[in-house]
Structure formats: structure tokens, C-alpha cells
N, C-alpha and C positions, 0 to 999 in steps of 0.2 A: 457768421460761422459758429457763433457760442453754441446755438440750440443743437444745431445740428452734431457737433461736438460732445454735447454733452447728453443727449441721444445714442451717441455708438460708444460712450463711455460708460452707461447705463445698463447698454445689450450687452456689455464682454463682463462688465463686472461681476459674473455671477458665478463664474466655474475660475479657478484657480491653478489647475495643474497643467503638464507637459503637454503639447501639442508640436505638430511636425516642428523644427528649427529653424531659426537661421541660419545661413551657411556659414561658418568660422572664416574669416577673412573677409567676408564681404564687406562694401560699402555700407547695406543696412548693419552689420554688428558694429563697425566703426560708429555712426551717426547715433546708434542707441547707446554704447559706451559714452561719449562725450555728452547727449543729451540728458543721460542720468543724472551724470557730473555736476551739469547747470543747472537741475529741477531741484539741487539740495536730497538728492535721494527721494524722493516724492515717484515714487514706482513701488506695486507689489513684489516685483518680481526680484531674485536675488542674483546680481550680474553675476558672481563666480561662477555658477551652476553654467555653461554652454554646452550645446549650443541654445541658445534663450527661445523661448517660444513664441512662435509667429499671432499667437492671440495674444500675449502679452506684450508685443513690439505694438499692434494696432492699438490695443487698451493704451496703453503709454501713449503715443503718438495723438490718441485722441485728448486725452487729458491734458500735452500739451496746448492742443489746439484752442481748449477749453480755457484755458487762461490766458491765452494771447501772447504763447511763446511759442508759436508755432516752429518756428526754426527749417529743423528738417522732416517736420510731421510729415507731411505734403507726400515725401517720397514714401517715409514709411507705410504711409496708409496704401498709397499703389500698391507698393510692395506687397502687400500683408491684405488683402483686400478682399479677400475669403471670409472675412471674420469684422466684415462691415455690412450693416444692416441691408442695405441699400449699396450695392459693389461699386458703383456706376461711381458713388458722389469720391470728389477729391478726384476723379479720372480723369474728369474733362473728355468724357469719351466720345468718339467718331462715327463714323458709319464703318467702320470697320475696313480689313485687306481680305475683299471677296467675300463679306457679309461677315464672315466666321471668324477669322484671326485679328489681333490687336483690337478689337473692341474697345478697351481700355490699354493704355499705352505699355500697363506691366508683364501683360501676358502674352504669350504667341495664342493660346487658346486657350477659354476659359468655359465652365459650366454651372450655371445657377439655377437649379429650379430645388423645389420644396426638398427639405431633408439631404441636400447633397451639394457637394460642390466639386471642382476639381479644375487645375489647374495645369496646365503642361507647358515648358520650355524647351527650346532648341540648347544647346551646348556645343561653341566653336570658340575653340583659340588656337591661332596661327600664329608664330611671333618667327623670326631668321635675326641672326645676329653673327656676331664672329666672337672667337676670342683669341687675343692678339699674342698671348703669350707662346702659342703654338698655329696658330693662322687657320686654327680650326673651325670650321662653321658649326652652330649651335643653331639651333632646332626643335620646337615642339611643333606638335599637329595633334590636336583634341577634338573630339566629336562627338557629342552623346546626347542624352532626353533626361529631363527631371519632370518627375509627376507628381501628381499630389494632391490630397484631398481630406475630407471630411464626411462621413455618414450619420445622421442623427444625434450631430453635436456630440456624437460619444465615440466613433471609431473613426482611428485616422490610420493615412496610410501614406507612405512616400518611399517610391525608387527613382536610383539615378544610376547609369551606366553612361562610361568616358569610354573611348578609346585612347589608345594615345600611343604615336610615337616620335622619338625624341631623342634629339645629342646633345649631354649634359658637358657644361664645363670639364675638365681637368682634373679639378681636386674632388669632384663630385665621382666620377668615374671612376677615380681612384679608392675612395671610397665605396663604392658598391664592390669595388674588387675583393678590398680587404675583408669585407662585411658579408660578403655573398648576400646582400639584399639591397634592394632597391629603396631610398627612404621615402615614407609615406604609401608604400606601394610594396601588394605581395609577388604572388611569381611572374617572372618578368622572360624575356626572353631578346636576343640577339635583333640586329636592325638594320637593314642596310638598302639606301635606294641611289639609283643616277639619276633617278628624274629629280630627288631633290638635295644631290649631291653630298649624300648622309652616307657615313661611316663608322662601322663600330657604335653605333646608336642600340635605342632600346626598345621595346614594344612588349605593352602590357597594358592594363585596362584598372581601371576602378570601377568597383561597384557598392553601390549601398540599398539599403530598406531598410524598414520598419514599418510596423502596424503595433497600436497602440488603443488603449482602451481605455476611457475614462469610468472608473469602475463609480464612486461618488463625486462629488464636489470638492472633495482636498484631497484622493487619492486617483494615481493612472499606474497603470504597467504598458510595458512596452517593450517587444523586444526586435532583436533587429539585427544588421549589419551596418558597420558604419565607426564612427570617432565622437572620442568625447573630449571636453577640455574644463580642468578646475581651477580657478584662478583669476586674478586680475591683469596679471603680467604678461610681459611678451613671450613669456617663458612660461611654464609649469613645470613648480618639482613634485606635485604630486599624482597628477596623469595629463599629459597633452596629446595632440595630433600628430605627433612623428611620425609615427609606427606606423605597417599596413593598417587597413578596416579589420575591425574582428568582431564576431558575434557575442551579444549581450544580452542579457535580461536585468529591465531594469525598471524598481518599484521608487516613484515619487509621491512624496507626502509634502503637501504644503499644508498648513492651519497656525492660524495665529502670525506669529515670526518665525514660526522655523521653516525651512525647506530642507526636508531630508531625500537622501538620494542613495537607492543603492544598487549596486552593479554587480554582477555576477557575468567572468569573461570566459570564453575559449581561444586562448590562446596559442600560439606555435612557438616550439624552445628552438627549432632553428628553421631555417631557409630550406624552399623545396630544393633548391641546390646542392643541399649536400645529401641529400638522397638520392636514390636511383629512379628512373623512371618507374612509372607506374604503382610507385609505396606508396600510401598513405603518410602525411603527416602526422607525428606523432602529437599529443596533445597535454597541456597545461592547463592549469583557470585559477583566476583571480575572483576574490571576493573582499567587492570595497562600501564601506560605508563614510559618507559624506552629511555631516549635519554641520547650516551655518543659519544663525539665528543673529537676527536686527534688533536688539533693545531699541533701538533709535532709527528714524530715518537715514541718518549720515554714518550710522557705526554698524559695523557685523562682525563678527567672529565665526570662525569656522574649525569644525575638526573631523581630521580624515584617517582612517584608518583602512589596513588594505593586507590580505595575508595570496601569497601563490604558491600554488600548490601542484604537486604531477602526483598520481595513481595511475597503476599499469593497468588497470578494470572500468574500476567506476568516480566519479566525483565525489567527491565528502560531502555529502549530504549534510552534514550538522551545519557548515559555512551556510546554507542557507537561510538560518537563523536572522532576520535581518535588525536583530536589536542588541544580540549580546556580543559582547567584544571578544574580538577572534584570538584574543591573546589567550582568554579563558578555553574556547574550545584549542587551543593548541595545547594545553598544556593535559586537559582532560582526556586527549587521542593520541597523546604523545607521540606527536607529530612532530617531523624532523622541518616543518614548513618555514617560508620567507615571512615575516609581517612588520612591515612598516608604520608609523605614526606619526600623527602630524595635527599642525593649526596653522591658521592664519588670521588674519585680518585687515579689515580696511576701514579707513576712514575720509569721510570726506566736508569738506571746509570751503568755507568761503566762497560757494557755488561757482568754484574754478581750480581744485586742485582733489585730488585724491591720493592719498597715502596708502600704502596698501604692503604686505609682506606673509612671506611663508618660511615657516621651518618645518622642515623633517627627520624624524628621527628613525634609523635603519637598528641601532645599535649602539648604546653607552653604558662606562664604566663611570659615577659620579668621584671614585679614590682615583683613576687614574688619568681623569682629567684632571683632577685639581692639583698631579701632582708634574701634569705637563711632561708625560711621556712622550705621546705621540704614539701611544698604542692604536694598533691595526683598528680593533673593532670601535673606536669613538669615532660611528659612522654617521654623518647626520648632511644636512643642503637647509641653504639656510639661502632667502629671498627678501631683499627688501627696494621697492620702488617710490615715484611721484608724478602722476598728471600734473598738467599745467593746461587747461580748456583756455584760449583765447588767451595766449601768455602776453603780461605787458601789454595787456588793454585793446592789443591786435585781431580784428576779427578774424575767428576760422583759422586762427594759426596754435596748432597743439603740439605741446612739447611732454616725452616722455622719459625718464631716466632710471635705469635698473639694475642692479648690483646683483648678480646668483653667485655662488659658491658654493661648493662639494668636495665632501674628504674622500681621500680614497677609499675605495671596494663598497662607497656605500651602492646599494641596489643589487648588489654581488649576494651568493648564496654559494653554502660549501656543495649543494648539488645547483651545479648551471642550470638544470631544468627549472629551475626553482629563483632566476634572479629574474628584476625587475625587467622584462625586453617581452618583445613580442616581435616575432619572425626575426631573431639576429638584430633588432631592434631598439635602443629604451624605448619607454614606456613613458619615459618626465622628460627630461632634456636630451637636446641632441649630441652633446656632449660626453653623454655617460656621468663620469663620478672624475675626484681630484682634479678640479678644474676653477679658475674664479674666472669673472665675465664681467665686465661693463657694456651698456647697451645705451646708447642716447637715442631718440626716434623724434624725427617733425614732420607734421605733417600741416598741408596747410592747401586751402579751397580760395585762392583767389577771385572766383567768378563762379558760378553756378555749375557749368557745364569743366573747370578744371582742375584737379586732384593733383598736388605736388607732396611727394615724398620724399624724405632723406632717411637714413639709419647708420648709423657706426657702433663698431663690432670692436672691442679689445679685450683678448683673452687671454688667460697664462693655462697652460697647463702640463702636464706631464705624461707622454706618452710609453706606455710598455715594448716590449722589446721580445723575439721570439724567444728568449733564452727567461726572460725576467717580468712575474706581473706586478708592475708598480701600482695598481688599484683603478685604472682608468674606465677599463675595458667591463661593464656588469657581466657578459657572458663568459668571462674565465673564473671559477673555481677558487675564492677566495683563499681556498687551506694550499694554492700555489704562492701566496705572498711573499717578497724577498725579505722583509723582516718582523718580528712585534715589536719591536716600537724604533720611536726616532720616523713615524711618519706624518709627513705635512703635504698639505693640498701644492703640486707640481712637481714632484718628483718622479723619478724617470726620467726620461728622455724629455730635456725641457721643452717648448714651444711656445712662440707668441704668436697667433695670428690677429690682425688686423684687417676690415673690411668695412669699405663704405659703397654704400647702395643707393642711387638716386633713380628714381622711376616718374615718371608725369603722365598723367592719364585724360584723353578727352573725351567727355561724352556724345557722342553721336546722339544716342537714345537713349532709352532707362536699361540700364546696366549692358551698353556696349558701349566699349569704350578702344579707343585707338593708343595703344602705350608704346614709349619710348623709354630705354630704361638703358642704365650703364651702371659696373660693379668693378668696386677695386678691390684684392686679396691677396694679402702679403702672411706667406708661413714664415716666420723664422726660428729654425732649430740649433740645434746646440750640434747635430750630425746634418753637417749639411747637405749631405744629400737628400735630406729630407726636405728641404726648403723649397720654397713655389712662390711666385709672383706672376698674376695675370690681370689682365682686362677686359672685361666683358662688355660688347655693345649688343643692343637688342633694338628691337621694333616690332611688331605687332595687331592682332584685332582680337579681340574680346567679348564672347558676349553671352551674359549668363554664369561666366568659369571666374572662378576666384582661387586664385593660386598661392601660398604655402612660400615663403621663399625659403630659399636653400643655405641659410647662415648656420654656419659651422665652421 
């Protein structure tokens, strides 16, 4: 296996930049996260940036193979197999279903002849479940195509359209109430069948693309429809996948250690819901730059900065600038805009653990901290974690542990158009702002073909109130605040929720899998009517669709 290894690690090692993704949740991001872990950092690619690039999962994957840590190479190369000299090898390929489909076990159909490739997936998830705290049946029903390809090693392309409709738990429901949006997901609409015994359910779609251009060897642009995510954590405070998809353009530079990244969004300041049929969505955008640079294999630093912005005409064109810091064009436009800042870092040790953390900064007074007010604006989230790859010597058993924390009204703007959300949305956490969090996560692969999951949730935070915005909520109007100072992260309406999630997954094939899953959620308030306790059973098929859970 060496030569051939070191062969497809020879062919990829020549171009550096963004190419289609990984999908966020999949099994391959899991397997490249942990593989990283254990290679000592020994990859080009910088895990924060997601979603990671499908020639840098095979390059990785093959350089495993090349040193005889194969691991989970095997899968990744399937996976990723566009971007191997020779597609066939690591397949173990067949005579195919009907000549044309599963050729190789990863693809339903594939395409390889000179200067082109292309690959195409089915997309189905069926899961029925109940939840017990109201004896309501829960439900999703998924259907779509992912495509995707490559032309002249320099132009790629990928779409994917879902369907989907679906009865979400209780407190989720409840939530889209209050929110008028759907999370992860933009206009939605009403749902209801007898054939599959579904009420009050929902029906909406996802869609993504991109086409992208590799202009030299350390730069690509790309622009698209779709989600991004910065970070190492289970969380991001400084942009994740919460929010609907929304349009981007986005210019990557990798050379040397750095990989810079910048983003430019079209955003929505609310839900098609609360507008009337047939209006156009009004519009917002963000402009983020992300640079994080590895002195070392095991260490990186990262810094984020990010300003949003509404014009009733046109876009601020100077935000396009994709080098100088947006605090400077704010101040030179005098501009009443949002802008956020930020760093992080990671490290990792002992080729079985990673350290890793983020802080944000929305807004500080350095006199009025240190004199321990509790003034309004010392707005900041602040992140710190630890991997554990094969904890306590156990193979394939990974353990996760993460602390987030948020003052109030941080992401908040004294024009709502102008805070951190997208569609009724955040933008970072699902939680919004004045909240703290604990998250423990295990995950653990007993046998080849089986995937066990656990996660626990313990949150404090402090909910708003119609008459009162205690800082929770980014889409209310900061200059509504009930006081300047005297405030601390859960005030308001107190709340503890707790939530444990156990999910098990079997492979049938290369990414279908058959899941059973079951979820405990206990709210406890200080107004109890606010308070909720249920339990959720589930079951399921899978195949291709990588789901987002719903912890909140």
C-alpha cells in the first residue's frame, strides 16, 4: 500500500485551496477531526476553517495510508475519490448495479474521463418516533440529490436540494413559534398528512450550491449558497450552522501557515413571516475576515473579525476591502454598523487530546470592568474546550468537554437590522447571548459497521420577558435594556435546561445507516409555566443526509 499511497499523495500535493466540502456532521468530518488529533497535526489543512475540503480529506487520508496509520483512511479515500489518481483503487470496485451505479461502493453514480469528474448521491431520511411527554408522533421525511464535481482541476461545482417534511418535538415547535423561523432552515410552511398521521407539522426544503474557481495555487474564490462553520467546538461563537443557508462570496488564501478566509453575506433581518405575501425580503450583509496561522504543527491561532451592516440602496462597497480592518472603514463612513472581534486557539498534545478555545469580543469598557459594574455594553462569549481521541487507552472511544459563555445583549445592535441573526436567527450559538453551557460528548465505534453516541447538555440562562429585554434575545434593540449596570450572564427569567441524547447507528453501506436514537429535556424556570419535561424515542434510515441535532 506505501507506493501507491505515496503516489496519490504526490498528485494532490500541488494545489492548496478550497475545493467542494465536507458535509458538517458527517461521519467523514468526525474521522478527519479525530485523525488530525492522532497524526500530531501532521495535515496542511487548518481544521477550524469548515467545511474542510474534500482534496484535502483524500491528501490527508492518503498520507495516513503512507505511514501505516491507516485508521480510517480506507473510508475517507472512498469518500473523496474524485481526487485520486486512479478512483477505482481503495474501492474494491464491482461490476457495478446495472453497469452504471455503485461502480465503487461510495457513489450511486459516478464520472471519470479526462479533465472532468462528477459525482451524484441519492438523499433519504425516514426516522418515526413519539414523544412521550404529549404522546405526539415525531417525524421527518427527506428526499433530495447531491452533485458535484470538478473541471480542469480548476472549476468546481456542487448542489444539493432536500425536501423535507416533519414533526418536530415540543420545545422545538415552540420555538419556531416564538422565533417565527424554522432553525437551520428559511421559509417554511404548514404540514399535515393521515397517511402519515402528522399534525401541525412542517414543510420546507433546503438548498445549497456553489461554484468555485481556483484562480492560482494558494488562492480560489467561491461563491454560493449554503453554511459555514469556524471553530473547533461543538459550538461556534463566532459563525456556525444554525441559521437558514445564505448567500456568499468567498475569497481563500492559503500560503505558507496561514489560511485566510473571507466572507461577504446576504443576509435576512427577519423571517418571511412576518411579512405579507408576495414582499420581497428585506436585506442585510456581513463582512467577515478569518485569518489563523500554525507556527507549529500542534498549535494555531486564529483571528476573526466580522462587521453587519443594512443600506436601504446599495452595499458598502469599501467592506469589500478584504485586508483592512473594518473597525477602520467604520469609523472613516461613520457608520452606525455591528462589528465584532475575536481569537482563538488550539492546541494539541500528546497525539490524543486537543485544547482549543474562543473569545469574542461585541463591546468593552477596560474602567468599567475592572471596577466590576456589570455595565450593559462589557459584551463579550468566551469558549473553552478538550478532545480526549481514544480516552484511557480505549480504542475508538472519544470524549469531548466544552464550556461557552455569553453576557448579555452581546450580538444585539441598537438597530435590530444590524445584530448578529440571520432570518430571526443567531448567527454563533443557538442560544443567542447571557447564557453559560456545559456540553460533555462520547462517542465511541465499537466494531466497524457501529457508531454509539451520548451528549449532555447543562445550561443556565436568563430569559426576556414581553414587557423586559434582559439581553438574551440579539434581535431586540439593545437601547430597550432594563438597566446599565448590575448585569450578569442569567438574569431575567431564570432557566436551567438539561438534556441527554443517546443515538446508535448501523452501517448497512457506506453512509446508510439504520439509527435509533432517544433524548431527555428537562426546562426548569423560576415561572413555571414556562417549564417542560419530555422524551423522545426515535428510529430511522439514512442515507447520504447528516443531521444537525436540535440542542437548545
Amino acid at each position: 500500500m506505501f507506493p501507491v499511497g505515496l503516489f496519490i499523495l504526490l498528485h494532490l500535493s500541488a494545489a492548496k485551496a478550497q475545493t467542494t466540502g465536507v458535509p458538517l456532521h458527517s461521519t467523514g468530518a468526525y474521522l478527519l477531526d479525530r485523525a488530525y488529533i492522532l497524526s500530531g497535526g501532521a495535515a496542511v489543512f487548518h481544521p477550524e476553517i469548515k467545511p474542510l475540503s474534500r482534496r484535502d480529506a483524500a491528501a490527508f487520508a492518503a498520507h495516513l495510508d503512507t505511514v501505516g496509520r491507516s485508521g480510517d483512511a480506507s473510508y475517507l479515500l472512498r469518500d473523496n475519490n474524485e481526487w485520486l489518481p486512479d478512483s477505482s483503487r481503495f474501492n474494491s470496485p464491482g461490476r457495478g448495479l446495472l453497469k452504471y451505479f455503485y461502480r465503487t461502493p461510495a457513489h450511486f453514480f459516478e464520472v471519470n474521463v479526462p479533465h472532468f469528474r462528477l459525482r451524484a448521491q441519492p438523499m433519504i431520511h425516514f426516522m418515526t418516533g413519539r414523544e412521550q411527554a404529549d404522546g405526539g408522533h415525531l417525524f421527518q421525511n427527506q428526499r433530495g440529490v447531491d452533485l458535484r464535481g470538478v473541471v480542469d482541476e480548476k472549476l468546481f461545482f456542487h448542489t444539493q436540494i432536500i425536501e423535507i417534511q416533519a414533526r418536530f418535538p415540543r420545545y422545538v415547535a415552540q420555538r419556531i413559534g416564538e422565533t417565527l423561523a424554522l432553525p437551520g432552515a428559511g421559509f417554511f410552511k404548514g404540514y399535515n398528512s393521515r397517511f402519515f398521521n402528522v399534525q401541525n407539522g412542517y414543510d420546507y426544503n433546503l438548498a445549497a450550491a456553489s461554484l468555485g474557481f481556483q484562480a492560482t495555487r494558494h488562492f480560489g474564490i467561491q461563491i454560493g449558497h449554503g453554511k459555514h462553520f469556524l471553530g473547533n467546538g461543538y459550538r461556534s461563537l463566532f459563525l456556525s450552522d444554525f441559521s437558514a443557508p445564505l448567500f456568499y462570496l468567498q475569497f481563500d488564501t492559503r500560503v505558507w501557515k496561514f489560511h485566510y478566509k473571507n466572507l461577504f453575506l446576504e443576509l435576512s433581518p427577519v423571517s418571511q413571516v412576518q411579512i405579507p405575501d408576495g414582499t420581497i425580503l428585506p436585506k442585510k450583509y456581513a463582512a467577515i475576515h478569518y485569518l489563523n496561522f500554525k507556527p507549529a504543527p500542534r498549535l494555531a491561532f486564529g483571528f476573526f473579525e466580522a462587521t453587519v451592516f443594512n443600506r436601504s440602496r446599495q452595499f458598502e462597497f469599501q467592506y469589500l476591502n478584504p485586508v483592512i480592518l473594518y473597525q477602520s472603514v467604520e469609523g472613516m463612513i461613520g457608520s452606525p454598523d455591528n462589528v465584532l472581534l475575536g481569537a482563538d486557539v488550539r492546541w494539541d498534545f500528546l497525539r490524543c487530546f486537543q485544547l482549543y478555545g474562543q473569545f469574542l469580543l461585541d463591546e468593552l469598557s477596560f474602567s468599567k470592568l475592572q471596577r466590576g459594574s456589570g455595565w450593559w455594553a462589557n459584551k463579550w462569549s468566551i469558549q473553552s474546550g478538550l478532545k480526549y481521541v481514544n480516552a484511557f487507552g480505549l480504542n475508538r472511544v472519544d470524549l469531548q468537554i466544552e464550556h461557552n459563555r455569553s453576557r448579555p445583549y452581546t450580538y444585539s445592535h441598537e438597530d435590530p437590522y444590524n445584530s448578529y441573526t440571520h432570518y430571526n436567527q443567531p448567527l454563533a450559538h443557538p442560544s443567542g447571548a447571557n447564557f453559560s453551557e456545559t456540553l460533555l460528548l462520547l462517542r465511541w465505534q465499537p466494531q466497524r459497521r457501529l457508531f454509539l453516541q451520548a451528549r449532555a447538555l447543562h445550561l443556565r440562562s436568563g430569559e426576556d420577558t414581553p414587557e423586559a429585554n434582559w439581553g438574551s434575545n440579539p434581535l431586540l434593540n439593545y437601547v430597550t435594556r432594563v438597566r446599565d449596570y448590575g448585569n450578569e450572564i442569567g438574569q431575567g427569567v431564570g432557566v436551567r435546561i438539561d438534556l441527554i441524547g443517546i443515538e446508535a447507528s448501523w452501517a448497512l453501506w457506506h453512509n446508510l445507516f439504520l439509527d435509533v436514537r432517544y433524548q431527555y429535556r428537562k426546562k426548569n424556570s423560576v415561572e413555571d409555566v414556562r417549564d417542560s419535561r419530555t422524551h423522545l424515542f426515535g428510529a430511522g434510515i439514512r442515507w447520504n443526509i447528516w443531521s444537525q441535532n436540535l440542542d437548545f
